[in-house]
Kinemage of the C-alpha trace (Angstrom):
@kinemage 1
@onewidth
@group {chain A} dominant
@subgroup {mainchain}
@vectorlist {calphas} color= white
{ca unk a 1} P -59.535 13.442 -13.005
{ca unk a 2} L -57.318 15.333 -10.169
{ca unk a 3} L -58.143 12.147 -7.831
{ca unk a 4} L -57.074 9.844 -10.564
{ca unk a 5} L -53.959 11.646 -11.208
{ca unk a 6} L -53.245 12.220 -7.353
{ca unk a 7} L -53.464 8.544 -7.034
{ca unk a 8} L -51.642 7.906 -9.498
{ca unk a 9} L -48.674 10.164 -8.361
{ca unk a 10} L -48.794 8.625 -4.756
{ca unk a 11} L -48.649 4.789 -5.989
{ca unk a 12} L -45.222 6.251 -7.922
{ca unk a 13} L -43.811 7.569 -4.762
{ca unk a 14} L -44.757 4.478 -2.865
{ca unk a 15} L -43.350 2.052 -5.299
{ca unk a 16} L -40.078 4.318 -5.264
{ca unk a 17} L -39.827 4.660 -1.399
{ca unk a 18} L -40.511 0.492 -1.256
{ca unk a 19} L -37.371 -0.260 -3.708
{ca unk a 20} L -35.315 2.049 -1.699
{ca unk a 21} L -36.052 0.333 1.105
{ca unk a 22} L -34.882 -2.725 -0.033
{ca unk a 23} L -31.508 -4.946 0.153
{ca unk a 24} L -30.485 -4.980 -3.331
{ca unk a 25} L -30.932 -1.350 -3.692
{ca unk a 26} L -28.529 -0.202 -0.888
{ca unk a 27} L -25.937 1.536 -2.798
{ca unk a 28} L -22.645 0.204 -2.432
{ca unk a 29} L -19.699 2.876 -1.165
{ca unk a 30} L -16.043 1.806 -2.315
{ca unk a 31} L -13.691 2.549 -0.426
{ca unk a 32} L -10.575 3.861 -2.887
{ca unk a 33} L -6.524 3.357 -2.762
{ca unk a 34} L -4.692 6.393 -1.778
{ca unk a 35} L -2.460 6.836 -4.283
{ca unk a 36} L -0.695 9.746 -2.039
{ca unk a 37} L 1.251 8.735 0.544
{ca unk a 38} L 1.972 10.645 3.814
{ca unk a 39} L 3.623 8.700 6.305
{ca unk a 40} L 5.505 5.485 6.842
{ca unk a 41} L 9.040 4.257 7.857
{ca unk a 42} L 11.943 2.782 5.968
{ca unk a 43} L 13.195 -0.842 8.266
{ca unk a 44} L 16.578 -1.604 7.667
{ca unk a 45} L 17.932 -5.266 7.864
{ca unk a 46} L 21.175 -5.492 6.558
{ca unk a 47} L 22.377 -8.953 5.095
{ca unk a 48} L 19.551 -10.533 6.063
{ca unk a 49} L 19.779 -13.404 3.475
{ca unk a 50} L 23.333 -14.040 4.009
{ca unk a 51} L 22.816 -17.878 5.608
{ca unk a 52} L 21.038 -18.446 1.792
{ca unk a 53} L 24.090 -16.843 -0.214
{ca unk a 54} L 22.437 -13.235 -1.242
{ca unk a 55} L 25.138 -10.815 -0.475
{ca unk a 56} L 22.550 -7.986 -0.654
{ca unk a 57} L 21.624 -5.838 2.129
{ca unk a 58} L 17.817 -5.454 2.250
{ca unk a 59} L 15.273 -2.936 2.873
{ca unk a 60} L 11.382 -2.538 3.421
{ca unk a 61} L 9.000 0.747 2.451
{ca unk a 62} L 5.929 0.997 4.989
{ca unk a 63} L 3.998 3.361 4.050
{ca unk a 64} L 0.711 5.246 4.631
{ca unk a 65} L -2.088 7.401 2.871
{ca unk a 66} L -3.972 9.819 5.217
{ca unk a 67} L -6.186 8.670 8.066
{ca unk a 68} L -4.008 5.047 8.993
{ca unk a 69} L -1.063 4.562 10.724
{ca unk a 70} L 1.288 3.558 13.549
{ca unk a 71} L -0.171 4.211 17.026
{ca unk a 72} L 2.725 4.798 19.754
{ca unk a 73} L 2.813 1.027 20.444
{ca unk a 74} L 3.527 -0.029 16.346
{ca unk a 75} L 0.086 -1.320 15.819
{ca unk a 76} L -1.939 0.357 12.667
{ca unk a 77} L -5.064 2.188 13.369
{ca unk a 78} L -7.368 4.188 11.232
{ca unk a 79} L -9.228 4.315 7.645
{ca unk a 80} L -6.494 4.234 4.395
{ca unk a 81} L -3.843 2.839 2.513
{ca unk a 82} L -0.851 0.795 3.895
{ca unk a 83} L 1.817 0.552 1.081
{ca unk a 84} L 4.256 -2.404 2.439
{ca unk a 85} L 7.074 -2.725 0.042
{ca unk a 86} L 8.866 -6.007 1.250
{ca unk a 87} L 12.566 -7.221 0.914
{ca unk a 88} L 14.101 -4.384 -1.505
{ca unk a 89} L 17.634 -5.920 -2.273
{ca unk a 90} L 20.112 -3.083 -2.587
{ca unk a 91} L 23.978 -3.214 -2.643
{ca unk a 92} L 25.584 -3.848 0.999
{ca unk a 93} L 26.205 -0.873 2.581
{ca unk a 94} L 30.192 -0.865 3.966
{ca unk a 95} L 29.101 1.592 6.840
{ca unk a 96} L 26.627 2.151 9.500
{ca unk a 97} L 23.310 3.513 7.503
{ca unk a 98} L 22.011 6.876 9.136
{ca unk a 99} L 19.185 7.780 6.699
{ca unk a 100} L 17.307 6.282 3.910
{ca unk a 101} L 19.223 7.304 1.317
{ca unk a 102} L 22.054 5.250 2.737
{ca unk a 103} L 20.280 2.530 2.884
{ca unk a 104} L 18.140 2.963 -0.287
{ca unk a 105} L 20.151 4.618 -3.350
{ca unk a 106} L 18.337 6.416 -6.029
{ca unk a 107} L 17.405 4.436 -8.967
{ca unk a 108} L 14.691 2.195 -10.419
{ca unk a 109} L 13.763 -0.510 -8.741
{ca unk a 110} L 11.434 -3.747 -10.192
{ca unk a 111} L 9.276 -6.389 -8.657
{ca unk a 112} L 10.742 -9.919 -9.335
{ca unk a 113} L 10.511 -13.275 -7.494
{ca unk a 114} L 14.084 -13.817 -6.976
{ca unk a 115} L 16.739 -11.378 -4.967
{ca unk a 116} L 18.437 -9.479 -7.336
{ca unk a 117} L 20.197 -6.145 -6.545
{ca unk a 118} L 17.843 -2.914 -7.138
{ca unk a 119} L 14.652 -4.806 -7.150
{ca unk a 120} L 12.033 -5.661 -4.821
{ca unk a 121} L 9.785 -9.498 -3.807
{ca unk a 122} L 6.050 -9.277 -5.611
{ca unk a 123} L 3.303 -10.341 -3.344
{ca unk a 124} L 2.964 -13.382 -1.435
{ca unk a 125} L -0.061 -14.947 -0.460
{ca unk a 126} L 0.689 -17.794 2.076
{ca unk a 127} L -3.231 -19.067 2.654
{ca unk a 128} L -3.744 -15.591 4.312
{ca unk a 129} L -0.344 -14.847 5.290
{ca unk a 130} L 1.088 -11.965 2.934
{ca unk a 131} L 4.421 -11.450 2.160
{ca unk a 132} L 6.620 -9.599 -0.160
{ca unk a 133} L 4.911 -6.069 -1.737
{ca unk a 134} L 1.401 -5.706 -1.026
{ca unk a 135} L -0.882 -3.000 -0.461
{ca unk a 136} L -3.533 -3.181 2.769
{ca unk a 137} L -6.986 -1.137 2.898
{ca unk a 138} L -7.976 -1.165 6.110
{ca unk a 139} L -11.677 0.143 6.375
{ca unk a 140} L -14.265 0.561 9.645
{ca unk a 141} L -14.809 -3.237 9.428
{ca unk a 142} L -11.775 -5.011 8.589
{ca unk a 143} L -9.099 -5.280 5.977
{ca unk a 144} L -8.538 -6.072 2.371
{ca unk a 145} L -5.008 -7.039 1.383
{ca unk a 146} L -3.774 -6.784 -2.401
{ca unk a 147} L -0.464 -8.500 -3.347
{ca unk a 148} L 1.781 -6.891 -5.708
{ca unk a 149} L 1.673 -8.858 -8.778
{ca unk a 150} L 4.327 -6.366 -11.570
{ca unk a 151} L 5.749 -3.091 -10.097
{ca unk a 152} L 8.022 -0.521 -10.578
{ca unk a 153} L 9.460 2.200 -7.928
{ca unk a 154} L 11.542 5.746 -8.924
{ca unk a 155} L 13.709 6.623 -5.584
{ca unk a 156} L 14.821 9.860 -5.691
{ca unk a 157} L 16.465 12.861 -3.354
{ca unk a 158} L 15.635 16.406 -2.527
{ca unk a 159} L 17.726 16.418 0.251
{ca unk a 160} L 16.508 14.763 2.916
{ca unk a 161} L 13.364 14.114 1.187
{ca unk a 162} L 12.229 11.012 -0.389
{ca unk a 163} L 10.540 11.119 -3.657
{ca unk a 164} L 8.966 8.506 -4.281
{ca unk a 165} L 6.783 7.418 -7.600
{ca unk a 166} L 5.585 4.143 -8.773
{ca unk a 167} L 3.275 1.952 -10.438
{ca unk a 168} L 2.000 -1.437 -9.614
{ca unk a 169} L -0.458 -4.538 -11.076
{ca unk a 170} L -2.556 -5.672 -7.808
{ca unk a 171} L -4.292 -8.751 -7.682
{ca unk a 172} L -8.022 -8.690 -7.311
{ca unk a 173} L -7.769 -4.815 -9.026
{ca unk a 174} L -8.457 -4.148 -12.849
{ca unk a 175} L -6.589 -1.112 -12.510
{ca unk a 176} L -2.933 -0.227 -11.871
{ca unk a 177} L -2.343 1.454 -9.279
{ca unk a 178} L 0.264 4.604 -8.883
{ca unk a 179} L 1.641 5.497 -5.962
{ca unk a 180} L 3.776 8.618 -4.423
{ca unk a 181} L 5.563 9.604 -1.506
{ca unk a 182} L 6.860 13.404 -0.751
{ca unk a 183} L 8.542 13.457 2.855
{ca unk a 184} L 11.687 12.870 4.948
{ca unk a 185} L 11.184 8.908 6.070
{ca unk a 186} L 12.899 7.864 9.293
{ca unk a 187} L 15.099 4.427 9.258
{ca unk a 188} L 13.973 1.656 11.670
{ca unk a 189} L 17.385 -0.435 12.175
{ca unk a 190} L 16.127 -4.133 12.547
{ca unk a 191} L 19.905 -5.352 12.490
{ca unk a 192} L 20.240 -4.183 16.256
């Protein structure tokens, strides 16, 4: 009886240790979104669009969760979120812009496919090539881009602190994604 039930206990943990071992059962680790945001840069470009008639000046958010970034030579590295809010069309600004809340005002600002003042291009998927709002997860073995689809940004002032809340609809994501940043941000001028 003791045998039978020894036996019986040992086939169990040998069937167990078997499907662990094999491919299908490899439990799959997903990487998350970082909704928090802790780094990035605001990139000027003035009238960028003036040769196609849009009077606006525009403006891009690039921004980062913990653990990715900008190395010293502007190329990302690291594990996280990159939050790359493209072509924000905000009113021209009449003098030179010294920080970001010269060259993006405090309001509410929407996704759209046209330029219209105080909103912002949805994603753009060129066969590969993004474009427009998107977020990027990079990860140990590559990168996963998701363009914006519908969004929404609050830009706000403490200061010289940007605050930062928003909302978005990704493709490829069942879930919206939310998004904050709580920091000073310094302005890139592309115009020079």
């Amino acid at each position: 009886m003791i045998i039978r039930r020894t036996f019986y206990v040992l086939m169990a943990m040998l069937s167990v240790v078997i499907a662990g071992c094999k491919r299908g059962n490899t439990p799959v680790v997903r990487q998350q979104l970082d909704s928090v945001l802790v780094s990035g840069r605001l990139e000027y470009y003035g009238v960028f669009y003036k040769a196609e008639g849009i009077d606006y000046d525009v403006v891009c958010l690039d921004l980062y969760g913990k653990g990715v970034g900008l190395n010293s030579e502007g190329r990302m590295e690291g594990v996280g979120t990159n939050l790359y809010i493209g072509d924000i069309f905000v009113p021209a600004i009449a003098t030179e812009p010294v920080k970001p809340s010269d060259c993006l005002p405090a309001g509410t600002y929407h996704s759209d496919s046209i330029a219209r003042v105080m909103h912002f291009l949805r994603g753009l998927d060129y066969d590969g090539n993004y474009g427009g709002s998107y977020v990027l997860l990079k990860n140990e073995s590559g990168y996963t881009v998701y363009p914006m689809t519908i969004g929404e940004m609050t830009v706000a002032y403490s200061g010289d602190t940007l605050l930062l809340d928003g909302h978005a609809t990704l493709q490829g994501q069942k879930q919206p994604y939310a998004f904050h940043y709580r920091d000073t941000l310094p302005t890139i001028h592309r115009t020079r």
